[in-house]
C-alpha positions in Angstrom: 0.0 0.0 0.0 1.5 3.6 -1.2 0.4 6.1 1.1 1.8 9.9 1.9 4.1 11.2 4.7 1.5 12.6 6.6 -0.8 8.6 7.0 2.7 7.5 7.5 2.6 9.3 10.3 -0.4 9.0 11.7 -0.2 5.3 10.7 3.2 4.6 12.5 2.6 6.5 15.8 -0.9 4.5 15.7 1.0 1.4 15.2 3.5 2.3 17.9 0.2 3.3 20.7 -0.9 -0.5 20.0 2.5 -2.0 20.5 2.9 0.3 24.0 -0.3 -0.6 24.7 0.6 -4.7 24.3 -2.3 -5.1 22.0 -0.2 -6.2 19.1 3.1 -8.0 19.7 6.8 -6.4 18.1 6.4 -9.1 15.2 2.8 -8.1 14.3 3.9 -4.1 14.2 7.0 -4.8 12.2 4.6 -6.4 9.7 2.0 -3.7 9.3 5.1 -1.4 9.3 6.4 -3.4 6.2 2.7 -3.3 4.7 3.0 0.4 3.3 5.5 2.7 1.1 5.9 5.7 1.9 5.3 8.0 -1.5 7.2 11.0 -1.3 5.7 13.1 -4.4 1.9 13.1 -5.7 2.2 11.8 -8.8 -1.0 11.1 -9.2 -1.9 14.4 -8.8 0.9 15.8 -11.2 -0.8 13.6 -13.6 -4.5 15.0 -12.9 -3.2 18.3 -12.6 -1.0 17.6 -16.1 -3.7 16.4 -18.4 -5.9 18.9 -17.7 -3.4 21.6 -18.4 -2.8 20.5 -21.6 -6.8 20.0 -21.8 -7.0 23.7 -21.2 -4.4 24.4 -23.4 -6.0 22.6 -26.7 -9.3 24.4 -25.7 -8.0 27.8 -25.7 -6.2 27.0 -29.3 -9.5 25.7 -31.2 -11.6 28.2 -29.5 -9.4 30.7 -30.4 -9.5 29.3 -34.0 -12.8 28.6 -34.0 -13.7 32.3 -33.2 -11.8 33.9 -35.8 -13.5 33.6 -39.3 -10.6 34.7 -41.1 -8.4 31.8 -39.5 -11.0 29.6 -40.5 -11.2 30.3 -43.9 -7.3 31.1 -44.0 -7.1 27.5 -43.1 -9.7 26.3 -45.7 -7.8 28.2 -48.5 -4.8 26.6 -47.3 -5.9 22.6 -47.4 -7.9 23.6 -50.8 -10.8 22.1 -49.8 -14.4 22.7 -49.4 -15.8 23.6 -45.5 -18.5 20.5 -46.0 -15.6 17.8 -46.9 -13.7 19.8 -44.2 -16.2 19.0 -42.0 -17.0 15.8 -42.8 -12.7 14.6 -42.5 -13.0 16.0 -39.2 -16.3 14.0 -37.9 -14.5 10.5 -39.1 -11.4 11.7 -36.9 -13.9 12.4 -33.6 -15.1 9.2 -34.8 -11.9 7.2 -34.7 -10.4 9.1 -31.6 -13.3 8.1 -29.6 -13.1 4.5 -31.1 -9.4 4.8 -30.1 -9.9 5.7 -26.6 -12.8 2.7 -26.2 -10.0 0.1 -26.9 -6.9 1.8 -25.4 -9.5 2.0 -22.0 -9.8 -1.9 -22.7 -6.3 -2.8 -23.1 -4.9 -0.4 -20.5 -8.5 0.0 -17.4 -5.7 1.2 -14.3 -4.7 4.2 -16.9 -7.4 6.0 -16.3 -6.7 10.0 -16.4 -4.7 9.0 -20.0 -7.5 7.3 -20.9 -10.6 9.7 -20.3 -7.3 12.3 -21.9 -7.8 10.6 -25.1 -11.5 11.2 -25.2 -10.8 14.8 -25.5 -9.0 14.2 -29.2 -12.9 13.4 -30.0 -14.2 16.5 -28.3 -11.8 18.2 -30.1 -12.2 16.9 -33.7 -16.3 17.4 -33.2 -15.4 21.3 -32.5 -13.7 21.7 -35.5 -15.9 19.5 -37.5 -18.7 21.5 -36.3 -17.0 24.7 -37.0 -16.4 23.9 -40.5 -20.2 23.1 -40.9 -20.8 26.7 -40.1 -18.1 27.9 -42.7 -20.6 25.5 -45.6 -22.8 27.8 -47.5 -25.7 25.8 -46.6 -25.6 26.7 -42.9 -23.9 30.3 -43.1 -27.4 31.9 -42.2 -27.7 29.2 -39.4 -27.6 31.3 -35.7 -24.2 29.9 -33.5 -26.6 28.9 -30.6 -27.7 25.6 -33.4 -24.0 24.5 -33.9 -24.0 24.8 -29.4 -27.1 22.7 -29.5 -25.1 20.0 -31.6 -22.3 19.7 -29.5 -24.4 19.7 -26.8 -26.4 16.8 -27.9 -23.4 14.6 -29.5 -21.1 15.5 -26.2 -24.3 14.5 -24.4 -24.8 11.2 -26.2 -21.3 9.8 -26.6 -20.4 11.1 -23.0 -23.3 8.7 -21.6 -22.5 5.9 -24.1 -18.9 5.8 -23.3 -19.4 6.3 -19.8 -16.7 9.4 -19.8 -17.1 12.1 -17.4 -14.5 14.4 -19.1 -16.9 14.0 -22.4 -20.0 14.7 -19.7 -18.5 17.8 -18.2 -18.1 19.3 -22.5 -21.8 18.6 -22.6 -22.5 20.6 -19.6 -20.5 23.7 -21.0 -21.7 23.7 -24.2 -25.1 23.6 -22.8 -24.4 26.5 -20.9 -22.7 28.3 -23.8 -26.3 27.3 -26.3 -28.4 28.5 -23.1 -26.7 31.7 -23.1 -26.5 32.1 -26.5 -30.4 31.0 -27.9 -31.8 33.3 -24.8 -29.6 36.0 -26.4 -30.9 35.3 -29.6 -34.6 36.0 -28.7 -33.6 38.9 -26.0 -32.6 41.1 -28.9 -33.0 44.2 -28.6 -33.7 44.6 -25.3 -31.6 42.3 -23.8 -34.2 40.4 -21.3 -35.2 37.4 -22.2 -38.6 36.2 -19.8 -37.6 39.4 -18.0 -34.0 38.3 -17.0 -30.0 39.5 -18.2 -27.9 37.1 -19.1 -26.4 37.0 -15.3 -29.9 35.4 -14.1 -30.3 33.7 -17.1 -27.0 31.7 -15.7 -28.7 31.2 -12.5 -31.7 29.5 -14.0 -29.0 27.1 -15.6 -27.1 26.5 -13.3 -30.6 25.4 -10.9 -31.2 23.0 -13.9 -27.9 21.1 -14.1 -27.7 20.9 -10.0 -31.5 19.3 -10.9 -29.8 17.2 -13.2 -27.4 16.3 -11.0 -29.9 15.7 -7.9 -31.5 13.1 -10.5 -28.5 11.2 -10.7 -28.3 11.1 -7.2 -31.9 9.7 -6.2 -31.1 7.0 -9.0 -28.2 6.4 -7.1 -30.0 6.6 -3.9 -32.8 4.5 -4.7 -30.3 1.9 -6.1 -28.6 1.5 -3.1 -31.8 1.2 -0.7 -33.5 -1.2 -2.8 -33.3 -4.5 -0.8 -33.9 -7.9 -2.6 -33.0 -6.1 -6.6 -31.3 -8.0 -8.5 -27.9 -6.9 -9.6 -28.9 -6.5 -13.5 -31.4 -4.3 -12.4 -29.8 -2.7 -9.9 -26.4 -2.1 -12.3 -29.4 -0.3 -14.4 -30.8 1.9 -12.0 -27.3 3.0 -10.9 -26.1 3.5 -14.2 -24.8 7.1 -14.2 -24.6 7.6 -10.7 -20.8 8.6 -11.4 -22.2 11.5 -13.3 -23.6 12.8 -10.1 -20.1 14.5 -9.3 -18.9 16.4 -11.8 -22.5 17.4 -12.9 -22.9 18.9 -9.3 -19.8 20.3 -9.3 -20.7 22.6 -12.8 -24.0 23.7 -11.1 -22.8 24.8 -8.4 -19.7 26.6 -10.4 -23.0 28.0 -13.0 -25.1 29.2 -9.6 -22.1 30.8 -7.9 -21.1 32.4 -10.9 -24.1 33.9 -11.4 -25.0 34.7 -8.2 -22.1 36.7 -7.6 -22.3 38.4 -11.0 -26.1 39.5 -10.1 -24.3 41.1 -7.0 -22.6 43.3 -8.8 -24.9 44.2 -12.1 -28.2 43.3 -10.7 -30.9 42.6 -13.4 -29.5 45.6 -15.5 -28.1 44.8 -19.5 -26.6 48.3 -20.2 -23.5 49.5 -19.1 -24.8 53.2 -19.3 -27.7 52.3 -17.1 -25.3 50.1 -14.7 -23.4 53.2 -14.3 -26.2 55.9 -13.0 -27.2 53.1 -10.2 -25.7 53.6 -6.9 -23.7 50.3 -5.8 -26.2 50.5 -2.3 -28.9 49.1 -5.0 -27.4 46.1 -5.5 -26.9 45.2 -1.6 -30.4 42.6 -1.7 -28.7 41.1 -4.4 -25.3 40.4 -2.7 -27.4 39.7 0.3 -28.8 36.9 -1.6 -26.1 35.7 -2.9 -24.3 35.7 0.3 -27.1 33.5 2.2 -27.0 30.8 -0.7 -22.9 30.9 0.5 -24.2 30.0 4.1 -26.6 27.7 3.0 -24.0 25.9 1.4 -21.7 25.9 4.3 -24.2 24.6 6.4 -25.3 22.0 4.3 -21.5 20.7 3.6 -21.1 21.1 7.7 -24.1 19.3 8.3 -23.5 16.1 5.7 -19.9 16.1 5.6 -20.3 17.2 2.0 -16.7 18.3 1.3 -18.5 20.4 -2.1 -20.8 22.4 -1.1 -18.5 23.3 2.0 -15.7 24.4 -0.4 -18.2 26.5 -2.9 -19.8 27.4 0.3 -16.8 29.1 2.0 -14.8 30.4 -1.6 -18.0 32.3 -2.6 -18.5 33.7 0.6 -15.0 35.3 0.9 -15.2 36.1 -2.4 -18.5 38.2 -1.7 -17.4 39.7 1.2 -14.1 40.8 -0.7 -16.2 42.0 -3.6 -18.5 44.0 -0.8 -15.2 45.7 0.9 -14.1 46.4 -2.7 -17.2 48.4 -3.8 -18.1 50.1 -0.7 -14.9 51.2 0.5 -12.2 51.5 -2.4 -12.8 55.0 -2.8 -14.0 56.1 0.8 -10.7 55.1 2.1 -7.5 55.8 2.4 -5.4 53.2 0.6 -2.7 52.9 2.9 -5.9 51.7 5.3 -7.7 50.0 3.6 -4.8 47.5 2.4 -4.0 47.6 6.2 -7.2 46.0 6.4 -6.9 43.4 4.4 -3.6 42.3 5.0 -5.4 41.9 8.9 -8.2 40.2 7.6 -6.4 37.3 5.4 -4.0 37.1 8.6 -7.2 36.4 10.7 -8.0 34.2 8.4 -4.7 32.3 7.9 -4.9 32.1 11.8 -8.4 30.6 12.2 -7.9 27.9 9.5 -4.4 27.1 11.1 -6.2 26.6 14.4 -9.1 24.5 12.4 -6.3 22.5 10.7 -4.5 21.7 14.1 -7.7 20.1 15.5 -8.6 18.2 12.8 -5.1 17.0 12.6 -5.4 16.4 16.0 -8.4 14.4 16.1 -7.1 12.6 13.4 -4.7 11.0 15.6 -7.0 10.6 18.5 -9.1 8.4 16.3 -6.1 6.5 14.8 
């Protein structure tokens, strides 16, 4: 068993209470001393950390290209070829990435960040495929929130097929992004669509994935209460509880998000109108916001739900930052006010500290 120095620690001391104790003999502690390696680096974290760096990398280069039209067809003039063969070379390689990644996931199972790595060659290929649709004179009038909607729905599809939460968490954004973007559509030229800016707009999608998200958990739920259900039917009902995760953990980032943003714009869509509002308007909405912080805090306290505990508190500070920003910025004298924050992030430095050293404590109490 590889485990860090830190359960080394707590493991040997443990180990060496039971042996002082006379509850395990010197033969029987030398063994469970023997059963574990210490690891001294992460490297399963380098590698999470790793691919999705690169991830983000290779979506800030084909949204980039993507986004520029004169790229686009730059890069069509190049290859001397037609957008719609263009588009249809680049479906076949999503195709045979994804068909790639199936096989290399059944030939290599313990590789698993590689492997749900690969999947994003596929993602990738159906992004440009789909942007060289849109160069195709057939769908040049077509509105951008329709080519959205189609990633949405193959990301969607081939996400649940394969079982790939990296492919999952690509449907999730481009359904934001087609959200966003359709809503836009119809709230031209106002700017409201059903009443709302784009900020609560956000809000109202983020609410829907968390509801997605709840969904996966009652299946989940429900598959684990259910006495005397057989395993078929049970591997049925429990089929994307692994979803449950990362689909909760994009709501929450969509609901945050938003929230915060309606702290600081309110329901307004023009900057001119923004402007003429005093910043003591917006104090329900931050008030709002701020409660759905505690909620959330309370909740992960409550459950042990190490999620909404961490949205919880990093929205909250980020409110109360954003607050002490707005309101006192210019009524204070900067030497102060950065006085002020510097105490504020030392009080909070000290707090967590003391939090950590229980917790660390207890730790050992129960080892």
């Amino acid at each position: 068993m590889k485990i860090n120095k830190r359960q080394a620690k707590t493991l040997n001391e443990a180990i060496t209470q039971w042996e002082k104790d006379e509850q395990i003999n010197a033969d029987t502690a030398k063994s469970l001393r023997r059963s574990y390696q210490v690891v001294g680096f992460d490297w399963k974290l380098l590698a999470v950390y790793s691919f999705w760096i690169a991830i983000t990398c290779f979506i800030i280069s084909i949204g980039i290209l993507l986004a520029d039209d004169y790229l686009m067809a730059l890069l069509a003039t190049l290859i001397d070829t037609p957008a719609s063969v263009l588009s249809v070379i680049s479906a076949i390689l999503a195709a045979v990435s994804f068909t790639f990644g199936i096989k290399r996931r059944h030939r290599y199972p313990e590789k698993y960040f590689s492997n749900e790595a690969m999947y994003f060659f596929g993602v990738l290929w159906t992004a440009v495929s789909v942007g060289f649709l849109r160069e195709t004179a057939w769908f040049s009038d077509v509105h951008d929130a329709i080519y959205l909607l189609i990633l949405t729905v193959v990301y969607g599809v081939v996400g649940l097929r394969l079982s790939s939460m990296l492919v999952w968490i690509f449907a999730l954004l481009s359904f934001a992004g087609w959200g966003l973007e359709q809503t836009s559509y119809f709230a031209e030229p106002s700017g409201y669509f059903l009443g709302l800016n784009m900020a609560w707009r956000l809000v109202v999608i983020g609410l829907l994935v968390l509801a997605t998200a709840w969904w996966f958990g009652r299946k989940q739920s429900a598959a684990t209460k259910a006495i005397g259900v057989q395993a078929k039917t049970l591997s049925l009902v429990n089929k994307f509880a692994y979803l449950q995760d990362p689909t909760r953990f994009i709501g929450l980032f969509y609901l945050m998000l938003a929230l915060w943003l309606v702290s600081l714009f309110g329901n307004h869509t023009s900057a001119s109108a923004w402007s003429k509002v005093s910043q003591v308007s917006f104090l329900p909405w931050a008030i709002l916001s701020g409660l759905v912080c505690i909620g959330l805090l309370y909740h992960g306290i409550k459950h042990a739900d190490k999620l909404t505990r961490s949205f919880g508190i990093t929205f909250l500070l980020i409110n109360l930052y954003t607050r002490y920003f707005e309101y006192f910025w210019d009524a204070m004298h900067k030497t102060v006010f950065f006085a002020i924050l510097a105490l504020s992030f030392w009080l909070i430095g000290t707090k967590a500290e003391k939090l950590w050293q229980l917790s660390h404590i207890k730790e050992n109490e129960d080892a």
